[in-house]
N, C-alpha and C positions, 0 to 999 in steps of 0.2 A: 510531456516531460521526457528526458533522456532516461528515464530510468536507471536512476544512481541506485547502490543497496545501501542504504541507510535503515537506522533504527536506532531508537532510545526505550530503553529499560525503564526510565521513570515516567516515560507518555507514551504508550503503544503505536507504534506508526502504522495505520494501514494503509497499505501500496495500492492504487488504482492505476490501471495501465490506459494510457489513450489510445491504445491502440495494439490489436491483436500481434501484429510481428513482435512489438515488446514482450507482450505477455509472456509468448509461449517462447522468445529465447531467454526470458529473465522468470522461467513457469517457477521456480524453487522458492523465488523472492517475491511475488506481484500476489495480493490478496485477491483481487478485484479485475478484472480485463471489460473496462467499459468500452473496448472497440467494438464488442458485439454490438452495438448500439449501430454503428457502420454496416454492419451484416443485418441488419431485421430487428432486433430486438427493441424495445421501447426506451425510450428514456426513463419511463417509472418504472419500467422491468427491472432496469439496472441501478435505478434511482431508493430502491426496495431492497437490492440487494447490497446495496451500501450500507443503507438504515440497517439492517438487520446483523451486518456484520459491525458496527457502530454496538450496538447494541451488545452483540456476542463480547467483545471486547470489552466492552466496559462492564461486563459479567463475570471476567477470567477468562476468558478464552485466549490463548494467546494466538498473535500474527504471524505470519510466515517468518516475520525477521525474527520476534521474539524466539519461534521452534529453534530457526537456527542459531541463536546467542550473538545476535548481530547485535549491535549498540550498546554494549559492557565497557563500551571507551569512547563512547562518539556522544557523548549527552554534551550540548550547548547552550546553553539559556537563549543565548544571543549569539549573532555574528557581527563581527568590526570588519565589516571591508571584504571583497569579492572573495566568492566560492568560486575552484574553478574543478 
């Protein structure tokens, strides 16, 4: 992903980054940094920590977009025709 900041208020978005340079220049907005997975880390390592944050999420927890009140205006059901 390009790592857009997105988020919707009525379905939690949690950010997974593909990779660590994203992560840590988008660290405010990216829940998830599955580039460690390129560095050593397992795929169930990170695969775990998805699930879990899945999890926290649909418990209340809120995502890094929710903390910041990102998506108070960006909720779409759908898209007609290219994002760019």
């Amino acid at each position: 992903g390009r790592g857009s900041c997105f988020g919707c208020k009525p379905a939690p978005t949690i950010k997974v980054a593909t990779n660590s340079p994203m992560f840590h220049r988008m660290r405010d907005d990216m829940d998830i940094n599955a580039g460690v997975i390129l560095e050593g880390r397992s795929v169930e390592e990170v695969g775990t920590e998805i699930f879990e944050m899945i999890v926290a999420t649909a418990s209340g927890q809120q995502t890094l977009s929710e903390q910041q009140g990102i998506g108070d205006e960006e909720f779409c059901p759908w898209t007609s025709g290219p994002i760019f």
